[in-house]
C-alpha positions as CSV (number, residue, x, y, z in Angstrom):
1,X,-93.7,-87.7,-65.6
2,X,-96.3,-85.4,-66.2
3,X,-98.2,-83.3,-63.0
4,X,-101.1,-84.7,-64.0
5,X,-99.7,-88.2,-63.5
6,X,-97.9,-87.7,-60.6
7,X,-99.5,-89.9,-57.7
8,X,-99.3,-87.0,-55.6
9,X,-101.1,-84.8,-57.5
10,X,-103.5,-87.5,-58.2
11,X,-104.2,-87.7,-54.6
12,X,-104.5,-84.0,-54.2
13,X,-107.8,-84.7,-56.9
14,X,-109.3,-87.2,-55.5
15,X,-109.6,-85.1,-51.9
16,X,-110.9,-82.1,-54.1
17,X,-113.7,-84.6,-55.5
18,X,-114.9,-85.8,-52.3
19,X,-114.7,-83.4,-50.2
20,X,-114.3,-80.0,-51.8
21,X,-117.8,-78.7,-51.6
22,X,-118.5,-79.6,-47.9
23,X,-115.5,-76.8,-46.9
24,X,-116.8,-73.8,-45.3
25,X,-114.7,-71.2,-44.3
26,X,-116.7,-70.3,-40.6
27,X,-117.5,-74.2,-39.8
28,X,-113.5,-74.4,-39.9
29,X,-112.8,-71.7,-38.0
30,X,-115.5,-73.0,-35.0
31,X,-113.9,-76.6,-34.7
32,X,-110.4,-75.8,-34.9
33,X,-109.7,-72.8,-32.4
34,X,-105.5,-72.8,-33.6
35,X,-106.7,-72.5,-36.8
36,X,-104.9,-69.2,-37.4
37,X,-101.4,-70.0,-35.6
38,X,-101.4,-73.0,-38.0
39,X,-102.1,-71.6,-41.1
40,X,-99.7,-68.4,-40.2
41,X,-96.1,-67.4,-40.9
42,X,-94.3,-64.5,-39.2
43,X,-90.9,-63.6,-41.0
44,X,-88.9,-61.7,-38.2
45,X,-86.8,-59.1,-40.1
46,X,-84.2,-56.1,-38.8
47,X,-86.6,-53.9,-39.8
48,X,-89.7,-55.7,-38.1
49,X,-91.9,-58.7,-38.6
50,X,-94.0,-59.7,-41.6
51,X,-97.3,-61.5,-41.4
52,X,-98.3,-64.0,-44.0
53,X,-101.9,-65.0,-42.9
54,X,-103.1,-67.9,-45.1
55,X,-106.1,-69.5,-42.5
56,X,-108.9,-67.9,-44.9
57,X,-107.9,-70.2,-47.9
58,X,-110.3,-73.3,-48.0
59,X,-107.5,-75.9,-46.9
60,X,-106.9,-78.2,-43.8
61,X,-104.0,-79.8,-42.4
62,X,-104.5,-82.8,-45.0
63,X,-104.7,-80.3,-47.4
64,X,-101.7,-78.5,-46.6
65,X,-99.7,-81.9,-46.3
66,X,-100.6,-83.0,-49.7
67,X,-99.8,-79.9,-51.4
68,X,-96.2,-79.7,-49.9
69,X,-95.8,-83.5,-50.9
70,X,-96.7,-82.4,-54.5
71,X,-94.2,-79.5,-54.4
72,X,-91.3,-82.0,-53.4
73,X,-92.6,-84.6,-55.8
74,X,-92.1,-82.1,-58.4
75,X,-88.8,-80.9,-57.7
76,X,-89.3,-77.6,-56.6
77,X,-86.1,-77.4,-54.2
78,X,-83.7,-78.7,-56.7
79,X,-85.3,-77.0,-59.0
80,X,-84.7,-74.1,-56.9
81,X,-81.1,-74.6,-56.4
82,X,-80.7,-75.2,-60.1
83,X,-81.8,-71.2,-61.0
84,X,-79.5,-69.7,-57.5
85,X,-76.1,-71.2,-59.3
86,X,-77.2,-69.9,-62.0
87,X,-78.4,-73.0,-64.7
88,X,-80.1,-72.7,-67.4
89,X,-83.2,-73.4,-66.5
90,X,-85.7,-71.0,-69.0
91,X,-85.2,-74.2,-71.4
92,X,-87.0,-72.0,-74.2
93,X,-84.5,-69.6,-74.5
94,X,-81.3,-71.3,-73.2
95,X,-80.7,-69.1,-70.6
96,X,-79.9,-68.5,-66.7
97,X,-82.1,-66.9,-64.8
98,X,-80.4,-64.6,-62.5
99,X,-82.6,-61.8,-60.9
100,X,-81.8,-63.0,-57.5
101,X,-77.6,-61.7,-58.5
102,X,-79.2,-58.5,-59.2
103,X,-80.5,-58.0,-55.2
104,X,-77.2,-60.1,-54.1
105,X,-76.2,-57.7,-51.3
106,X,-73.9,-60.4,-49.6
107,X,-72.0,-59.7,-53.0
108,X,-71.0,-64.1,-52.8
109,X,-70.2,-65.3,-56.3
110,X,-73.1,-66.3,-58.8
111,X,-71.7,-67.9,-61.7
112,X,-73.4,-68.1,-65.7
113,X,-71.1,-69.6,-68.0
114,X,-67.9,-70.1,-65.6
115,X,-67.8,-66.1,-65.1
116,X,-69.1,-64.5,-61.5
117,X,-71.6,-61.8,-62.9
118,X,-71.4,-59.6,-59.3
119,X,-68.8,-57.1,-60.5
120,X,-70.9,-56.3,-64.0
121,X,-73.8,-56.1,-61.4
122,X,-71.9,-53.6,-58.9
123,X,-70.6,-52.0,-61.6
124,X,-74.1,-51.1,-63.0
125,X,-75.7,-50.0,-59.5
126,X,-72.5,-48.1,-59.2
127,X,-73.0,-45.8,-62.4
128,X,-76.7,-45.5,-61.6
129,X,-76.1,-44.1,-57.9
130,X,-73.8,-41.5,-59.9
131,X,-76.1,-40.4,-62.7
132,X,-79.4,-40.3,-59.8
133,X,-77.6,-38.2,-57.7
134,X,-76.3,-35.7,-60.3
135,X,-80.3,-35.6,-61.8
136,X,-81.7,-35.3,-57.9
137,X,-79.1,-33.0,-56.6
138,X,-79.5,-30.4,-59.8
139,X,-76.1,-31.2,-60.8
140,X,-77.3,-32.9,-64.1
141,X,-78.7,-29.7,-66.6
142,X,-80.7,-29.7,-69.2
143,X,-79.7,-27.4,-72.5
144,X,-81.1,-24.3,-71.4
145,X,-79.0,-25.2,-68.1
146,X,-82.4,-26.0,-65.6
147,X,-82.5,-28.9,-63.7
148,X,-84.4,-32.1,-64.3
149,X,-87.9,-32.0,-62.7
150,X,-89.7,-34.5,-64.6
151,X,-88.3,-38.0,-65.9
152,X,-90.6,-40.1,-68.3
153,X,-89.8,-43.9,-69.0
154,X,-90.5,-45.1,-72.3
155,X,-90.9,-49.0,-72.4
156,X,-93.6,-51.7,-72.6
157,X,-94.0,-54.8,-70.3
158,X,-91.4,-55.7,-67.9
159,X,-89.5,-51.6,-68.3
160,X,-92.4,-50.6,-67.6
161,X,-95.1,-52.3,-65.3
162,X,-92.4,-53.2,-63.0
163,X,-90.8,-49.5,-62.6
164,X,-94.5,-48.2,-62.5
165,X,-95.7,-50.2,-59.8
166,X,-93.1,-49.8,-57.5
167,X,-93.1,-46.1,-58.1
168,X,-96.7,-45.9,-57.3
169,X,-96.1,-48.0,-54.1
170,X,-93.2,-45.7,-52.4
171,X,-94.2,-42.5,-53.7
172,X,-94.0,-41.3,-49.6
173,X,-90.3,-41.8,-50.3
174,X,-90.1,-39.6,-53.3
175,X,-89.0,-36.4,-51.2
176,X,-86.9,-34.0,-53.5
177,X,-86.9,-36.4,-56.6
178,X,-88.3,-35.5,-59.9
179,X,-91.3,-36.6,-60.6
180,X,-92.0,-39.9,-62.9
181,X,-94.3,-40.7,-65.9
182,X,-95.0,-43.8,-68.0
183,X,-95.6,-44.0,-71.9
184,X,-96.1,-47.8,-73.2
185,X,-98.7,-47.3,-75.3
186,X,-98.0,-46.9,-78.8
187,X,-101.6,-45.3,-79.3
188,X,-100.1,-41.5,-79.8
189,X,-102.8,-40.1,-77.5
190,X,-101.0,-41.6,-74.4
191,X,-97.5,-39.8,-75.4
192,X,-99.2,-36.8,-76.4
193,X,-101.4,-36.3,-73.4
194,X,-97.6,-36.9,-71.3
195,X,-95.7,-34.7,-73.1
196,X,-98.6,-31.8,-72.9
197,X,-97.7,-31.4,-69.1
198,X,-94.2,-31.4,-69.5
199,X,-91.6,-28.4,-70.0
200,X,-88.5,-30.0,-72.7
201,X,-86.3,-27.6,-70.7
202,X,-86.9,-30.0,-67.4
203,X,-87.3,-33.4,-68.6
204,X,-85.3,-35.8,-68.9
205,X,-86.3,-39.3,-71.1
206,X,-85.6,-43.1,-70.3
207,X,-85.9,-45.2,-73.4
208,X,-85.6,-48.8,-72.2
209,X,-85.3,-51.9,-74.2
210,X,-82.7,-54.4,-74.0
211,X,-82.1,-54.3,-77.9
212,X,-83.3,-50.7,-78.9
213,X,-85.4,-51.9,-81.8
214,X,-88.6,-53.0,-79.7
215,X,-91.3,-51.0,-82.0
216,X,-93.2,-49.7,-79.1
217,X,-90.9,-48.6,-77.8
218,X,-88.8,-47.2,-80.2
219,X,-91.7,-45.2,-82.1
220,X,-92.5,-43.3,-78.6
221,X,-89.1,-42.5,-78.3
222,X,-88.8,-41.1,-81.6
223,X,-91.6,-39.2,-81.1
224,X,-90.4,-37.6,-77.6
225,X,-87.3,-36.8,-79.8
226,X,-89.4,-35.5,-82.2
227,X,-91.2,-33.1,-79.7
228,X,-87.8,-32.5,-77.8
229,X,-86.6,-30.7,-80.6
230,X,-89.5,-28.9,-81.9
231,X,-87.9,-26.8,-78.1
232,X,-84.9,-27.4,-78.2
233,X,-83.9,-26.9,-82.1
234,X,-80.3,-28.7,-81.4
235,X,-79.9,-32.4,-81.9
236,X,-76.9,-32.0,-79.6
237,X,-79.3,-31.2,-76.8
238,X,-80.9,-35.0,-77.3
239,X,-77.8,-36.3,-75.6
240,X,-78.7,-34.2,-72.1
241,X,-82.3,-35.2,-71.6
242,X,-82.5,-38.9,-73.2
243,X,-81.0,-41.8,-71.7
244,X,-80.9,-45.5,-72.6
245,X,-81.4,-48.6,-70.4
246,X,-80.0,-51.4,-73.4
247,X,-77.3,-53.2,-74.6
248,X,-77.3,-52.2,-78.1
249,X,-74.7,-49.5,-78.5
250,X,-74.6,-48.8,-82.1
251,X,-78.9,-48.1,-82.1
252,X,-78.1,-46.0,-79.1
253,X,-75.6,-44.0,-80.2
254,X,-77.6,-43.5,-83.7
255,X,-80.4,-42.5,-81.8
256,X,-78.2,-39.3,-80.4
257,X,-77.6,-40.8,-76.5
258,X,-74.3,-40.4,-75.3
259,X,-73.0,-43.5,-75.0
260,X,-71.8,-42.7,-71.4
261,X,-75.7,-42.5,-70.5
262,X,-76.3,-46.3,-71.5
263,X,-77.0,-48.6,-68.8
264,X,-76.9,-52.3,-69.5
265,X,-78.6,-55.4,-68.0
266,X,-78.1,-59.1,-69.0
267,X,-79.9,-61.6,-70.9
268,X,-80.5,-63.8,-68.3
269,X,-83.1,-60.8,-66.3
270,X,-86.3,-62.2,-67.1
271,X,-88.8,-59.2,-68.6
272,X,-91.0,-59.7,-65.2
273,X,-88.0,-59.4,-63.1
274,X,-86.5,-56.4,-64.8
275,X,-87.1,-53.5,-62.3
276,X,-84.3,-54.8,-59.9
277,X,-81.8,-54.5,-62.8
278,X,-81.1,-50.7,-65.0
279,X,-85.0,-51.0,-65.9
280,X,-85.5,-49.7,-62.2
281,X,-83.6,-46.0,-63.3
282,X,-86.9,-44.8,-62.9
283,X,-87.7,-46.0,-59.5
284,X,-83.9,-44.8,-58.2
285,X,-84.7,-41.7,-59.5
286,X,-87.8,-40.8,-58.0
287,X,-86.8,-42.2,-54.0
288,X,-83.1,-41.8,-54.5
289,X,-80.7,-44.3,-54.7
290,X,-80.9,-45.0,-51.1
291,X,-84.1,-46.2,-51.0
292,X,-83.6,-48.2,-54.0
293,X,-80.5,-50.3,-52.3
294,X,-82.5,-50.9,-49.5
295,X,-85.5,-52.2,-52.2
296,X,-82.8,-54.2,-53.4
297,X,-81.7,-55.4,-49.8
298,X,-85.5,-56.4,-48.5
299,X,-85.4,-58.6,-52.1
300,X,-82.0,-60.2,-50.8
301,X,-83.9,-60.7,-47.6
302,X,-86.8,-62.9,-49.2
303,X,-84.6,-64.4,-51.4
304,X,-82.2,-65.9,-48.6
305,X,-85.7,-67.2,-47.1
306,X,-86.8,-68.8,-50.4
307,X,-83.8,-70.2,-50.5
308,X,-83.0,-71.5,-47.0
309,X,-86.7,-72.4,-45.5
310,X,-88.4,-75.8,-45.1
311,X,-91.2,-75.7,-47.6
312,X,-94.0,-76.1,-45.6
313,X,-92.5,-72.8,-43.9
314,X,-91.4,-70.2,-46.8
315,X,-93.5,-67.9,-47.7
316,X,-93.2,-67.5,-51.4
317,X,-93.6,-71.4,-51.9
318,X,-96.9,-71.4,-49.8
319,X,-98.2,-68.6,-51.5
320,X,-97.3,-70.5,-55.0
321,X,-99.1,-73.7,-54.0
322,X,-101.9,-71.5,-52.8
């Protein structure tokens, strides 16, 4: 059955038809003096409380009823369950989808295919927390033997509006990291513009796509390669100041990245989802790696509530039917 056919959403309509227009937001507020402890949700973490404060959206009790009817109607907790153990449930592509096993901090088995994907998961953050802390403690040189002070990610949707966002939002927790730029666009003023801040002695490069062949991408990174060694004259030198967040070794390794510097993620992280996987190299690297697992953690956090709460009280599920 279609949501359009379902009797609960049908119901839902008919409300909106008759009374929809004669809502008003003050007039609510007047006659119903709980109004705000009703249409509130306080999640008490370790690390403090967090406010969800829905009361200003034109709803009422009735309202609210009849949109948490609809959501159970339509499946949403089984449907819920369905993507935690790890089904198929992105029908169009045939695949799991499994960003909630990159955040897993209670490390309990998540199974695609009959095989636990935690350790490939550990294994991943593990070889991230290593390469971060070489780039942030100087360890990691460049070919003229400087340290890194500037990183650049070179991707398009998901590896890079993710990583960007998140950089933007904890930049107070960037002490002592390098700093971080963005080029998606394939226009070549945005690369150009980038790269005329930057000293090739100091930066290092992310190139992220999953297959190393997404155009964008790749014709940015080739031109960072190209302008890398206009300075650096040594193609040898590519392999200490590019790194690759994909899982096609063969374009990789054409492309002059040590192999070693390749970090993988799966093909069940979905594009939007991608910054808690490899795509997020940028993010670690700029708050260090400590921050990042406790990014990770505060996912795990929500994610237990998504999973766990009634829906009339989980946050992420109120906010959806909102």
């Amino acid at each position: 059955m279609g949501l359009t056919q379902d009797p609960n959403f049908q119901k839902l309509q008919d409300w909106y038809t008759a009374h929809a227009l004669s809502l008003n937001m003050r007039h609510m507020f007047e006659a119903d003096k709980e109004r705000f402890n009703k249409f509130s949700l306080t999640l008490n973490t370790e690390d403090g409380d967090i406010l969800l404060d829905f009361s200003k959206n034109l709803i009422t009790d009735e309202v609210m009823k009849m949109l948490v009817d609809l959501a159970k109607s339509r499946g949403i907790e089984a449907a819920r369950e369905r993507m935690f153990t790890g089904e198929k449930i992105n029908f169009t592509e045939g695949r799991a989808v499994l960003h909630v096993a990159l955040r897993n901090r209670s490390n309990t088995p998540i199974m695609v295919d009959g095989k636990d994907v935690m350790p490939d998961v550990n294994n991943v953050l593990e070889k991230m927390k290593g390469f971060c802390h070489r780039v942030r403690s100087g360890e990691w040189k460049g070919y003229t033997g400087k340290a890194i002070t500037d990183v650049v990610n070179v991707g398009i949707g998901g590896s890079d509006l993710g990583p960007l966002m998140v950089t933007e939002a904890l930049k107070p927790y960037s002490k002592d990291g390098p700093r971080v730029w963005f080029v998606s666009n394939i226009d070549g003023t945005h690369i150009a513009k980038t790269l005329a801040q930057l000293d090739a002695e100091t930066t290092l490069f992310i190139v992220a796509s999953k297959t190393f062949t997404t155009q964008e991408t790749i014709t940015n990174a080739e031109s960072a390669k190209a302008w890398f060694l206009e300075h650096a004259k040594d193609k040898a030198a590519v392999a200490k100041h590019f790194v690759a967040l994909s899982t096609n070794t063969p374009k990789v390794k054409d492309f002059g990245i040590d192999t070693e510097n390749m970090f993988e993620f799966w093909d069940w992280v979905g594009g939007r989802f991608s910054l808690w996987s490899a795509i997020g190299m940028a993010i670690a690297l700029h708050i260090g790696f400590d921050n990042f697992e406790k990014l990770l953690s505060g996912a795990h956090w929500m994610d237990k509530h998504f999973r766990t709460a009634p829906l009339d009280k989980n946050a992420p599920v109120l906010l959806a039917l909102l």
